[in-house]
FIMI-71368 format. One record per residue: y, z, x of N, C-alpha, C, O in turn; residue in one letter. Coordinates in steps of 0.02 Angstrom, whole numbers, plus 50000, padded with zeros to 5 digits. Example, Ala and Ser with C-alpha at 12.3 -4.5 7.8 and 13.67 -1.06 7.14 Angstrom:
2
497165039050660497755039050615498355039050660498345042350712a 498885035450642499475035750684500025039450645500575040250670s 
This chain:
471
488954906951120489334900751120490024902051148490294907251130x 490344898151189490844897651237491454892951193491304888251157x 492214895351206492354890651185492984890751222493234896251234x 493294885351243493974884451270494324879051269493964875051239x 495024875151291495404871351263495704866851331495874869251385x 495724859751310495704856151392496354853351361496454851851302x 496874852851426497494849951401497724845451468497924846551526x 497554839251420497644833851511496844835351553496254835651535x 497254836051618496354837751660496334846651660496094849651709x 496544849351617496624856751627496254859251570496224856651514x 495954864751589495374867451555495754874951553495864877451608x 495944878551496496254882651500495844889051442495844888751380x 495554894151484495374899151456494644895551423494484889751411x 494164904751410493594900951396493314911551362493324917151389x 493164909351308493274915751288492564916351246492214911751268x 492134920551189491374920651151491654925451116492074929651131x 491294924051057491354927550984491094935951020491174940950985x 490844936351080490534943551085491224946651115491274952751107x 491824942951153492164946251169492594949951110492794955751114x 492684946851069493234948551021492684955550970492904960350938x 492164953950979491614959650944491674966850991491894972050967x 491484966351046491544969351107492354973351116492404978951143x 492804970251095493474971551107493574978651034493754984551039x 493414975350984493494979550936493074985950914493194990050870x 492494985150963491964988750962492224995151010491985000650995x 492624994951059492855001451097492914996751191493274998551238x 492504991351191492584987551266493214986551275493444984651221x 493594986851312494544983851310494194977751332493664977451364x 494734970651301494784966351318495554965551291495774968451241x 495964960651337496844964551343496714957351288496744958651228x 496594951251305496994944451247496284938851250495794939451287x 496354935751222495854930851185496164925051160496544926051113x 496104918051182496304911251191496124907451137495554904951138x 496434906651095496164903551041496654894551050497194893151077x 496144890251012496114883351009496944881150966496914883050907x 497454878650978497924877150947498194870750960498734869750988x 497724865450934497964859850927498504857151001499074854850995x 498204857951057498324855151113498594861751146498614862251207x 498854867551100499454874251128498864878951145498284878951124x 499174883051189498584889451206498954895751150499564896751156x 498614899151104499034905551083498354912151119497734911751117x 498654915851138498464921951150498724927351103499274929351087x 497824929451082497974935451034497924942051078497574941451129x 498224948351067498144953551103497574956851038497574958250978x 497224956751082496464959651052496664969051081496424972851039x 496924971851123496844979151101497464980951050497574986951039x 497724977551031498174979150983497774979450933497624985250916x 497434973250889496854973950835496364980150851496324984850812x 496064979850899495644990350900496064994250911495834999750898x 496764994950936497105000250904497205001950833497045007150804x 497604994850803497504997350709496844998450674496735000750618x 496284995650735495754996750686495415005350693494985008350661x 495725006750733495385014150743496215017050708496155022250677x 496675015150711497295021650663497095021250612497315026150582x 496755017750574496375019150502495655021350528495445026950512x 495465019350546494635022650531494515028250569493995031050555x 494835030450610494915039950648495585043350650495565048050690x 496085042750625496675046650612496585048550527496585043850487x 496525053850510496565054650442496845054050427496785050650376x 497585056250445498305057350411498445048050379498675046050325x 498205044350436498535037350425498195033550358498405030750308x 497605034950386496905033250341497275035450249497515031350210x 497225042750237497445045050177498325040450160498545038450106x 498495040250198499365035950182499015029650149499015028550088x 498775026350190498635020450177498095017850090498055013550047x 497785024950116497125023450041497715024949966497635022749909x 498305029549993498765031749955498835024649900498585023449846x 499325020849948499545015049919499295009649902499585005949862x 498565007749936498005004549912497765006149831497895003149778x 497335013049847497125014249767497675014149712497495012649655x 498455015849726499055015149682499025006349663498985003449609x 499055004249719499104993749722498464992449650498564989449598x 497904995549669497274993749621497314994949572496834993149538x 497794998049540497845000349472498144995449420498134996049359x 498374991149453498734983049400498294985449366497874990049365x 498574979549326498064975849242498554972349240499154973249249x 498024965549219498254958349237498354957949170498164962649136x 498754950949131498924949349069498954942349066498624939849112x 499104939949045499244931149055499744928148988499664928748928x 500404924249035501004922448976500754915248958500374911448988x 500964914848922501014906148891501664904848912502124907848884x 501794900448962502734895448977502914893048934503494891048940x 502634892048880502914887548822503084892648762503674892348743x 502714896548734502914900248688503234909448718503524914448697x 502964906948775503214914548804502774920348770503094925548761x 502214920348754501814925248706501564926148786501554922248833x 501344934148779501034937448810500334940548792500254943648739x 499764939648841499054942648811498794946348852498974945548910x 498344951048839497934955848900497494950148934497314945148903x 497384950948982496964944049012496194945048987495814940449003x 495944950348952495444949848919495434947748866494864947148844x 496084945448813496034942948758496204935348763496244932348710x 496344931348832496594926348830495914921348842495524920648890x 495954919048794495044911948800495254905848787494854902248757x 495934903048805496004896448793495544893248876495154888548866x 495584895148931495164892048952494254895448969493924896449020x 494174895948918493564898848895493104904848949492544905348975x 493824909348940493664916449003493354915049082492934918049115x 493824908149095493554907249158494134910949204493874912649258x 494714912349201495154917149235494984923649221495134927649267x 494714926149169494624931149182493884934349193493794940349201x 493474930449192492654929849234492914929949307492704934249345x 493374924949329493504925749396493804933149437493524935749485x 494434935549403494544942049414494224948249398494414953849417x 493844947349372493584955049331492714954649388492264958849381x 492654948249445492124949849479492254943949518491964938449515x 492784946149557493034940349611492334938149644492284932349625x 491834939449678491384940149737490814942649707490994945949658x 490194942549712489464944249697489664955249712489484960149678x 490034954749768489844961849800490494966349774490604971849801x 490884963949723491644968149726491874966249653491924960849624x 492004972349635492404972949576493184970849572493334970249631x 493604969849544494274968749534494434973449596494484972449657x 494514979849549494904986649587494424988449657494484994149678x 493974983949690493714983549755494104980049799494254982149855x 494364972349764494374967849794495244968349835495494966649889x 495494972649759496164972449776496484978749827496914979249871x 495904983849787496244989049857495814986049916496274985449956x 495254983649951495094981550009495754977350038496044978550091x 495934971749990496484966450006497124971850024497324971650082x 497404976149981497904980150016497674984850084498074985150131x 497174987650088497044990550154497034987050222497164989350278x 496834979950201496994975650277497704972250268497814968750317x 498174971950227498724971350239499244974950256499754972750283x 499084983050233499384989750252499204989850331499674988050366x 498364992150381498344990450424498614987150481498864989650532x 498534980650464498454973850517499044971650511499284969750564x 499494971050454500084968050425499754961350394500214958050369x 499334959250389499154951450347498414954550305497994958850318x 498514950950265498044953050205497604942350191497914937550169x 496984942350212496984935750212496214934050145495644935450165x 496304931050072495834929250040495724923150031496164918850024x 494994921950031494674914950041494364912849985493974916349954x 494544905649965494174902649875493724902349907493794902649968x 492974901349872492494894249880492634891649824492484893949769x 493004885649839492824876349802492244872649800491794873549841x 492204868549755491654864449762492014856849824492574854349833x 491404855649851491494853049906491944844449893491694839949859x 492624843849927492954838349892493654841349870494184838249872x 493564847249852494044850649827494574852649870495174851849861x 494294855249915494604859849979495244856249991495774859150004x 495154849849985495764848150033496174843849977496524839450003x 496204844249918496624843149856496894850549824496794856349842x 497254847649774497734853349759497314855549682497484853549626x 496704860449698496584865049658496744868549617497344869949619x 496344871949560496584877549514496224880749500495654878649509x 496284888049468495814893549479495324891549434494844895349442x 495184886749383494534884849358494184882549412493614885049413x 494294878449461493784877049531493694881249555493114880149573x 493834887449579493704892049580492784897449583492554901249539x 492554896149633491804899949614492014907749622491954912249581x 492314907849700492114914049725492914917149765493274912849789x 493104923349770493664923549810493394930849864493204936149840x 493444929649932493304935849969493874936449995494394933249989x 493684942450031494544946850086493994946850150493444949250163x 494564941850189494334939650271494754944950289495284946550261x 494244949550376494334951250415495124950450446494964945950485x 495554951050453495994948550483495974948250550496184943150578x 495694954050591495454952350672495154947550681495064945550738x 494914944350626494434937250640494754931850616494474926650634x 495304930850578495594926550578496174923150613496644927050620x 496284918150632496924913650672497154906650647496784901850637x 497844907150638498114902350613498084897250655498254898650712x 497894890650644497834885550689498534880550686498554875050658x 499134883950726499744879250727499744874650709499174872950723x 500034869250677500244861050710500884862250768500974857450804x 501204866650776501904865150814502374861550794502724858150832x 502424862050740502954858950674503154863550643502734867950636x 503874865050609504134870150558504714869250532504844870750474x 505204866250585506004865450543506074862650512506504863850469x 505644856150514505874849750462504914851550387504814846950347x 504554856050385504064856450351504304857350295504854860150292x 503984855350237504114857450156503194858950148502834858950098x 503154859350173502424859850135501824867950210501884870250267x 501564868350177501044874750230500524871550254500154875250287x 500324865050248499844862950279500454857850358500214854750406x 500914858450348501254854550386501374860550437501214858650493x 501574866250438501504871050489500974872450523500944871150583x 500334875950480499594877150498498984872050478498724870150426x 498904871050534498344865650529497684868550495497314864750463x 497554874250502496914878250477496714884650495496874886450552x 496434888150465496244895850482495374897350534494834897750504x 495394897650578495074899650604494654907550596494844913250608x 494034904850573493704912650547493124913050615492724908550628x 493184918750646492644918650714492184925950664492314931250635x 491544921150680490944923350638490574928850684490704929750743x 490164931750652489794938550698489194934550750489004937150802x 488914927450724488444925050758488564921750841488144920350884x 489444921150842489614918050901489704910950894489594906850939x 489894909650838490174904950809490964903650766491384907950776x 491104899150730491784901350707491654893950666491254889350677x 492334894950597492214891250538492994891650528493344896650533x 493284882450504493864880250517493854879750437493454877150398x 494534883850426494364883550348495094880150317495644881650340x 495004875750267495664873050256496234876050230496124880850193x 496804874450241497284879550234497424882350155497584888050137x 497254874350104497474877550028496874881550016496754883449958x 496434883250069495824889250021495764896650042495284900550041x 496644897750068496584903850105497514906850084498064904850101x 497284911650045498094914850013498274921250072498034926950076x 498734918150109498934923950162499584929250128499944927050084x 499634933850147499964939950115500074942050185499644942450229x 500974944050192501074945250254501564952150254501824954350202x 501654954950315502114960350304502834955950354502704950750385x 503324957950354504044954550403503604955850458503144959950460x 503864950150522503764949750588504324945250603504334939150594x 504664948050620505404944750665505304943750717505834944150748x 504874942550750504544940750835504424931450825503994928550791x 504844929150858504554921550853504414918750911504684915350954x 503814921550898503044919450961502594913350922502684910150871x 502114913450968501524909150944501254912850879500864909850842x 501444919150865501074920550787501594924350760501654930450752x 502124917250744502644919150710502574919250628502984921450587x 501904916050614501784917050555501364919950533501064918150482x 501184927250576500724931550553501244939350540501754940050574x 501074943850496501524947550497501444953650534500954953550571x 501864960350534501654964450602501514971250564501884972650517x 501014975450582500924981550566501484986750552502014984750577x 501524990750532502034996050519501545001050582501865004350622x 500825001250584500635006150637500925004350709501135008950744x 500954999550726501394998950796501865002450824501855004150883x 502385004150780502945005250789502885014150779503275018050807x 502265016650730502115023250732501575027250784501275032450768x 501505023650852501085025750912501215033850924500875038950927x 501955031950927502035039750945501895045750892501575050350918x 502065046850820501905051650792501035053050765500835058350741x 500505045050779500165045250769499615047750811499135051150794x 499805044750883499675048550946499705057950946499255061950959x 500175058750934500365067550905499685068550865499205071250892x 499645066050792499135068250768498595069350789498295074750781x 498295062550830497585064550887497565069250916497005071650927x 498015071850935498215075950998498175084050964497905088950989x 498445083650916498625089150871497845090750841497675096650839x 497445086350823496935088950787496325088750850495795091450835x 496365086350903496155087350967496155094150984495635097450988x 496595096050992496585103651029496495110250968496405116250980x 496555107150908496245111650845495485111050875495155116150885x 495265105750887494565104950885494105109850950493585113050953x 494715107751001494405112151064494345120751058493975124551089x 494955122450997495115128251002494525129650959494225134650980x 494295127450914493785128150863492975127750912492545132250914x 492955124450930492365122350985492375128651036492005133451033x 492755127751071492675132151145493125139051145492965144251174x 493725137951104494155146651085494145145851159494735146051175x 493735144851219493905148251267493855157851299493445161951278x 494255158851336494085166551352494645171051304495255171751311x 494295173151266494635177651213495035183051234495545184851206x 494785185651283495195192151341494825193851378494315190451388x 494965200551418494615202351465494675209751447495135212651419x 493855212851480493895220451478493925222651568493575221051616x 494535226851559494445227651649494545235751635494735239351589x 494325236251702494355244851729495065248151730495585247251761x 494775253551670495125257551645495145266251696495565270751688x 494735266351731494685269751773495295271751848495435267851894x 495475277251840496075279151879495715283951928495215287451917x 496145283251994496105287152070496715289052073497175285252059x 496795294552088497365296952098497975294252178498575293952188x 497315293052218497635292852278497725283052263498285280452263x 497025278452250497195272352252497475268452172497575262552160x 497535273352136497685271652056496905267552002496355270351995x 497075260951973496425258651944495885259151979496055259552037x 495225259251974494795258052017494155254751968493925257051915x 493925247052012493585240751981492985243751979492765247552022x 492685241751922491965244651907491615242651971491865239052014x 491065245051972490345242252013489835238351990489575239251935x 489685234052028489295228251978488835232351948488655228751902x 488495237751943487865239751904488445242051821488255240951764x 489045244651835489195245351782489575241551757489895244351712x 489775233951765489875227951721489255227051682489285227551621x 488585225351719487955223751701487775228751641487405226251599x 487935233751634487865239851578488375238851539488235240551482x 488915236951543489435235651492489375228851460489655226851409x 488885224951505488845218151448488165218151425488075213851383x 487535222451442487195225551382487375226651339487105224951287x 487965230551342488115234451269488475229351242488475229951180x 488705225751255489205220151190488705214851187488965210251154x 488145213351205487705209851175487505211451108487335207051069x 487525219251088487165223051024487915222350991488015227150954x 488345218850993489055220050959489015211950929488655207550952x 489425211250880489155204250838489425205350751489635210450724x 489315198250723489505197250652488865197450598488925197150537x 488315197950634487575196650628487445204550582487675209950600x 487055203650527486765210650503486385215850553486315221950548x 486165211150602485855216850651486265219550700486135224050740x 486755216450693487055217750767487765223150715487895223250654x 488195228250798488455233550780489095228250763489105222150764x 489715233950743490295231150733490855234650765491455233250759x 490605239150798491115242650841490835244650888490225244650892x 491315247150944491045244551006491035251851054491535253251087x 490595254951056490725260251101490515260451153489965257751147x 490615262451225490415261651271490465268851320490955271951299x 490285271051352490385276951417490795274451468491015279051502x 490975268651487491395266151525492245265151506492375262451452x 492745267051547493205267451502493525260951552493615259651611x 493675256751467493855248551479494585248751439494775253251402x 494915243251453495505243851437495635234651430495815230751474x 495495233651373495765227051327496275222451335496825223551310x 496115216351374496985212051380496675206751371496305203651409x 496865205551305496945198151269497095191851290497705192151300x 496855184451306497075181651326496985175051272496895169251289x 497025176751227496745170951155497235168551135497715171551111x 497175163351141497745154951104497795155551041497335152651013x 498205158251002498505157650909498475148950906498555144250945x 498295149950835498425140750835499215139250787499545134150779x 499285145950762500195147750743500335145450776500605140050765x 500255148150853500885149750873500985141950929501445141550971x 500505136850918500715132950949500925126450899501025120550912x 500935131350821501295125550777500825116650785501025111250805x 500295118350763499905112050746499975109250708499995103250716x 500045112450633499975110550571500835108350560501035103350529x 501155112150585501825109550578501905100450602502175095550577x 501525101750665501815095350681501275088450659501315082450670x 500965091050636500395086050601500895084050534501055078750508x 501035089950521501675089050444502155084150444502275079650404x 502495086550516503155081950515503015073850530503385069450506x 502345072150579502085066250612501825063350534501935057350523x 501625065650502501635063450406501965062150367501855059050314x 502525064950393503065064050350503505055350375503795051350338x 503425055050422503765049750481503425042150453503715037150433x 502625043650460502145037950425502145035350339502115030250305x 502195042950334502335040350225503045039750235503225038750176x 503565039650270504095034550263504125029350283504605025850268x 503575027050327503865021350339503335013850308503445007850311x 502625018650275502525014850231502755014750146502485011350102x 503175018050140503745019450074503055023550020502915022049962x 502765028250059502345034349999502705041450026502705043850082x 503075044149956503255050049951503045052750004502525050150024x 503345058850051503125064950074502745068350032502245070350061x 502755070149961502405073949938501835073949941501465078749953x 501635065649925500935064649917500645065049961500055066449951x 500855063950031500485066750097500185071450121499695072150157x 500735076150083500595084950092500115087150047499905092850060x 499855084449996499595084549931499005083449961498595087849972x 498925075549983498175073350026497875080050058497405083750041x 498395079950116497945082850174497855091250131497285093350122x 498415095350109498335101050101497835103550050497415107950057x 497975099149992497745098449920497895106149884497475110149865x 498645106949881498825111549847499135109749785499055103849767x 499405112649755499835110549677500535111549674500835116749663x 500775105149687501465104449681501875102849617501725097949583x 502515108049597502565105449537503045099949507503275099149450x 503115095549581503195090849568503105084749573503535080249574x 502495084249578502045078349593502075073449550502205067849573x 501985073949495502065069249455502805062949479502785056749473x 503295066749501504075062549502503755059549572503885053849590x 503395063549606503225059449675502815051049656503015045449673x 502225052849618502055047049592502125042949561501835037649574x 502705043749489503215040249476503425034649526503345028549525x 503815040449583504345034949628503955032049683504245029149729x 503275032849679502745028849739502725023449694502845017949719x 502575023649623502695016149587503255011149591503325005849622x 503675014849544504435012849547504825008549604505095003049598x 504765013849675505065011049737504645006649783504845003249830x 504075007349763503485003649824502944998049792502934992049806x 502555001049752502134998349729502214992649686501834987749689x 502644993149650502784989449587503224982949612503084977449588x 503824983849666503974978749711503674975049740503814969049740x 503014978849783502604973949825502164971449771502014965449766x 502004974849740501494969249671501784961049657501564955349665x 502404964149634502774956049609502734952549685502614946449683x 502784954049720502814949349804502164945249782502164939149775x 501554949949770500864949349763500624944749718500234940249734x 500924945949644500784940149589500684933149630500204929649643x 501454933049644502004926149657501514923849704501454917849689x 501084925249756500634922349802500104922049757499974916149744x 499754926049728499254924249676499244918449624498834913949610x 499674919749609499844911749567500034906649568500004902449523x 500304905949628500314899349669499564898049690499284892949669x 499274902049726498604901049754498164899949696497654897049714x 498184901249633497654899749581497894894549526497614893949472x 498534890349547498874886549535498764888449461498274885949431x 499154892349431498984893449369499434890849324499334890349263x 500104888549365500444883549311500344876249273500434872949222x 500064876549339499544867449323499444869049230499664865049189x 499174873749213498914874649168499344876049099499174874949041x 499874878349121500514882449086500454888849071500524889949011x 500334894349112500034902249109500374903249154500434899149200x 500674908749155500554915049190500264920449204500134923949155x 500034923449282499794927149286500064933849300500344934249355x 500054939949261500674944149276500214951049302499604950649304x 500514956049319500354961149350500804967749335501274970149366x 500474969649277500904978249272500484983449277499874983349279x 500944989049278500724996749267500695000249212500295004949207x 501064998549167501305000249104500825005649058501015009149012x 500205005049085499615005549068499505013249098499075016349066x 499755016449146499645021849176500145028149137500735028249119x 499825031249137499995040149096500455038449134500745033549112x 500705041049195501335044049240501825037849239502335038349273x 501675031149198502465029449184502345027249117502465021649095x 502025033449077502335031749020503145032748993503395030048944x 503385036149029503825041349031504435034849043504995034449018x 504145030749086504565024749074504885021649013505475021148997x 504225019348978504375016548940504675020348871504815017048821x 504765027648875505245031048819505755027748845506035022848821x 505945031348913506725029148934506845023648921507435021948911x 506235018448917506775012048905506905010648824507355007248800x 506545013048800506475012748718507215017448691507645014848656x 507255022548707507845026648715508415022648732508835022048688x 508515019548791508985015848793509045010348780509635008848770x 508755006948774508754999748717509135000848642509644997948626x 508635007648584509145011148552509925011348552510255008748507x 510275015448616510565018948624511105012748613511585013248575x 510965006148655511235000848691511464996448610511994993448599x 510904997448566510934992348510511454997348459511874994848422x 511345003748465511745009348415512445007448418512775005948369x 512745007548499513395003348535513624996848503514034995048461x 513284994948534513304986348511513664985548433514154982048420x 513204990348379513324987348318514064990748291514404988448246x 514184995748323514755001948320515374996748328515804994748288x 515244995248401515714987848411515934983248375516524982348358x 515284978948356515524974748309515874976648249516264972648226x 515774983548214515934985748150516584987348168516914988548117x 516884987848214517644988748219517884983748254518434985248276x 517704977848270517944972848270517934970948364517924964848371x 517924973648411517794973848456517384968548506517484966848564x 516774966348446516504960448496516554956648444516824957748390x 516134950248470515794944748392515264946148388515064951448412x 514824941748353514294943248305513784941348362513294944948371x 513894934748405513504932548466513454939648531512924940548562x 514034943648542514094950048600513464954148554512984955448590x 513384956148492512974960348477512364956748469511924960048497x 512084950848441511434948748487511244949748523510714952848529x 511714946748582511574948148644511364953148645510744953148644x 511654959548649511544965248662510984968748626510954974848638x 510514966148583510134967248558509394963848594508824965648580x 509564958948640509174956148646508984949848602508414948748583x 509474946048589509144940048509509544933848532510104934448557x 509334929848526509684923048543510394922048491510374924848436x 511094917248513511514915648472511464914848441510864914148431x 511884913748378511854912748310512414906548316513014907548326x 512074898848306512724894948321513494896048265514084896748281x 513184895848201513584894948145514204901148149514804900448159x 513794907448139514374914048139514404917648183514634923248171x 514184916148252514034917848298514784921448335514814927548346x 515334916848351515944918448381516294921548323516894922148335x 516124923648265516614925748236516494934248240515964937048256x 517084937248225517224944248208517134947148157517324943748109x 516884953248138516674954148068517354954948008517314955847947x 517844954348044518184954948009518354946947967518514946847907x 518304941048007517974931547983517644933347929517874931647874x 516994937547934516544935347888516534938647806516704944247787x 516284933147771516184934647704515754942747695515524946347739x 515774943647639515514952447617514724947947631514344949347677x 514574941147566513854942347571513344942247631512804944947644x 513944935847675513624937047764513474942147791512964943247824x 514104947047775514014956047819513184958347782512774961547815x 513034955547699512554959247699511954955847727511524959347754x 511894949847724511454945347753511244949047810510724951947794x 511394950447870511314951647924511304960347939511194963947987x 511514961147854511274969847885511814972847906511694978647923x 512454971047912512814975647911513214978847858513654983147863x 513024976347814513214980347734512384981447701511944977347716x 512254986747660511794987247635511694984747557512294983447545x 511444983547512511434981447459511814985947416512074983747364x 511864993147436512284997147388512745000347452512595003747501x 513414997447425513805000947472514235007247461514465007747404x 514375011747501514475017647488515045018647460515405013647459x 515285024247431516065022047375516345021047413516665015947401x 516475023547472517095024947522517285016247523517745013147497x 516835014547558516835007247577517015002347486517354997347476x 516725005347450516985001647382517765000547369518074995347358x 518035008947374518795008547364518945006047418519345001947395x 518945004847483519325000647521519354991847516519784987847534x 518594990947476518844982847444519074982947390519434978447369x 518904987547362519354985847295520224988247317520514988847262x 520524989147351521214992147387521324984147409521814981047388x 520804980747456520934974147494521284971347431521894970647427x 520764969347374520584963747330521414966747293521844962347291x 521564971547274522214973147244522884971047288523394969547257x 522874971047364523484971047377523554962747390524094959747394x 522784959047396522904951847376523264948847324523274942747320x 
C-alpha cells in the first residue's frame, strides 16, 4: 500500500510501509513523507537505524542504557488519598476494587510491570521519545478518560510512530490542539491513526524547531563519535583475534663471507615448513622447535597493549555514561565485571542524581494520562524500597532527630515561639499558644506539651520556687 499527500494540484511524495521496514532493516533510505494535515514532514529514516543498531550492536551503549532502564524498573508504585493525604502500597489500596492495580501489575497480556517499564525506558533512552498506548472501549477514545477505562496499555515502536501536526501552537492550551493524531505504520503496509488522549508521550529536550519540534532528540546523536571509536575499537580486536595476521618471519640465518646472509633454496624452505607443521599446542604435536637450518626470528606481531584498545573503549564509556547521567563506575563494572569498593556510592548516586529525577518527570505524565485525579488519588513512584538507599532513609531519620533536638533547645531558651518549633518538627500551628515564648506560658502548658515532665528536676524546682519568692 502506497501512500502520499496532494496539496492543491500537487501530489507530493509517495512512500510504503516496506520502505520504512527496509530502511531499518540495513536498506538506506535517507527520509520518508509522512501525511500532515495539508504540511509535508520528512522523517530522516537513517537516523532511526542508526539508534536502532547503537543499542542492538554496540555493547558499551546497549549495557549504559539497560543500566538505567533496569534502575527506572525498580519503582513501587503507592497511591495517596488528596483529601486525607494517607498514603498506601498500591497493593493495599481497593477503594476502586483493584482495578489500578490489576492494571499495573499486568499492563498488556505479554508484559509484566518491570517489562513494561524498563521496555518504556529503553525506547526513550534510545530514540529520545518513549510512546504508550491505552485500549478504551470504543466511544471513549475521544473523551476525557480514566484509568478504570482502561483495558490494556502497550509501548509503541517509536520508529513507527508520527505526530500528526495541526500547525497550531502559540495560542494552544490543550494537546489535541497542537497534534492532530499519532500515526502508527503497521508491519502489514498499512498504518492506524490513533487519537491523541490514548497515547502518553515521554520526551527527552529537543531545541530544534522543525517539523518534529515535538518529538524529543536522542542523547546517541550527539555521541557518533566516541561510539563510532567503540566499533572500531572492538573491530580490529576482532580482526586481531580472527586473522593475528603474520606473526613474524623466519629468514636465513646463513652467512658468506664474501656476499654476507645467504637466502635459503626453495628445497630448504620446503623442509623447514615440514618441520613446523609437527610444532603446535596440540598433545601430538612438539613444543619446541628444532631445525638443521639455521633461521633467525623477526617478529612482526601487533600487541593489542600496545595499540591501547581497551583504554579507549574505557574512555569512549566514560563520555556515554556521562552523558546519559550513569556513574563511570558502573560502566567499568558492566563491561569489566570486577569488584569495586565503591560501587555501592556509584549506585546510590545513579538513583539520587538520575533516576529518581526522571521518575518524578515520569509519574507527572502517568497521572495525567490515567487521569487519576478525576478520582482523588495519587499515583506515586519510589525507591525507598531498595537495600542501597536504605542508607537514605537513616540519614534522614538522623536528621529530622538532630533538627527537632535544635528546635526544642531553642524554644527552651527562649529563642523561637512555640509555632518556629512545630514547624520545625514538622506539625501544623498551634493557633491559641502558638506565637508565644516559653517564657508567656503557664508551668501547666509547659507540661501539657512536654516540655516539663510531670516530675521536675530539683534544679528546676529551686528556680521556681526563687521566681515565686522574689514575686
Amino acid at each position: 500500500m502506497a501512500f502520499g499527500i496532494r496539496i492543491g494540484n500537487s501530489f507530493w511524495g509517495k512512500w510504503t510501509i516496506s520502505d520504512t521496514l527496509r530502511s531499518l532493516s540495513g536498506i538506506p533510505t535517507s527520509s520518508q513523507l509522512i501525511i500532515n494535515d495539508g504540511l509535508p514532514v520528512w522523517r530522516d529514516l537513517s537516523t532511526m537505524k542508526y539508534l536502532l543498531d547503537c543499542y542492538q550492536e554496540n555493547p558499551v551503549v546497549q549495557a549504559i542504557i539497560n543500566i538505567k532502564a533496569e534502575a527506572f524498573a525498580n519503582i513501587k508504585f503507592s497511591v495517596k488519598d488528596l483529601k486525607s493525604g494517607e498514603i498506601l502500597p498500591l497493593e493495599e489500596y481497593t477503594s476502586d476494587k483493584g482495578k489500578l492495580q490489576s492494571l499495573l501489575s499486568s499492563p498488556n497480556p505479554l508484559q509484566s510491570t518491570y517489562e513494561w517499564l524498563r521496555q518504556h525506558k529503553v525506547n526513550r533512552e534510545v530514540f529520545g521519545n518513549g510512546y504508550v498506548h491505552a485500549s478504551v472501549p470504543i466511544g471513549y477514545e475521544k473523551g476525557r478518560f480514566t484509568y478504570r477505562d482502561i483495558n490494556v496499555m502497550n509501548n509503541l515502536p517509536p520508529y513507527c510512530v508520527t505526530p500528526v501536526l495541526t500547525g497550531k501552537w502559540l495560542s494552544a492550551t490543550e494537546k489535541s490542539e497542537i497534534i492532530k493524531e499519532y500515526r502508527l505504520e503497521k508491519q502489514n503496509g498499512k498504518h492506524e491513526s490513533l487519537p491523541v488522549s490514548t497515547v502518553m508521550h515521554t520526551n527527552n529536550v529537543n531545541i530544534l524547531h522543525n517539523e518534529n519540534f515535538t518529538q524529543g532528540a536522542s542523547e546517541l546523536v550527539a555521541l557518533a563519535a566516541p561510539i563510532t571509536n567503540i566499533d572500531k575499537a572492538f573491530e580490529s580486536r576482532n580482526v586481531l583475534i580472527r586473522k593475528r595476521g603474520a606473526l613474524g618471519a623466519w629468514t636465513s640465518d646463513k652467512k658468506d663471507e664474501a656476499m654476507g646472509s645467504v637466502p635459503l633454496r626453495d628445497e630448504e624452505k620446503e623442509q623447514v615448513q615440514e618441520d613446523f607443521k609437527k610444532y603446535g599446542l596440540l598433545d601430538d604435536q612438539w613444543q619446541q622447535i628444532i631445525t638443521s637450518h639455521p633461521l633467525k626470528w623477526q617478529s612482526t606481531a601487533m600487541k593489542v597493549k600496545d595499540l591501547m584498545l581497551f583504554e579507549e573503549i574505557e574512555a569512549d564509556a566514560i563520555a556515554i555514561s556521562n552523558s546519559f547521567g550513569v556513574p563511570e563506575l558502573l560502566a567499568k563494572y558492566y563491561l569489566k565485571g570486577s569488584t569495586f569498593n565503591n560501587l555501592d556510592a556509584s549506585e546510590k548516586r545513579l538513583y539520587d542524581s538520575t533516576i529518581i529525577p526522571e521518575s518524578k518527570d515520569f509519574m507527572v505524565a502517568l497521572n495525567n494520562f490515567l487521569n487519576t485525579k478525576e478520582h482523588g488519588i495519587e499515583l506515586l513512584g519510589t525507591y525507598d524500597h531498595l537495600n542501597i538507599l536504605q542508607e537514605n532513609k537513616k540519614e534522614e531519620a538522623e536528621t529530622r532527630r538532630t533538627n527537632q533536638e535544635t528546635a526544642l533547645a531553642a524554644f527552651r531558651i527562649g529563642a523561637i515561639t512555640y509555632n518556629d518549633y512545630l514547624n520545625a518538627i514538622g506539625l501544623p500551628n498551634n493557633p491559641k499558644i502558638g506565637e508565644k515564648h516559653i517564657w508567656e506560658l503557664e508551668e501547666n502548658m509547659l507540661r501539657a506539651i512536654g516540655v516539663l515532665k510531670s516530675e521536675i528536676s530539683k534544679e528546676e524546682a529551686e528556680k521556681n520556687a526563687l521566681k515565686k519568692l522574689l514575686n
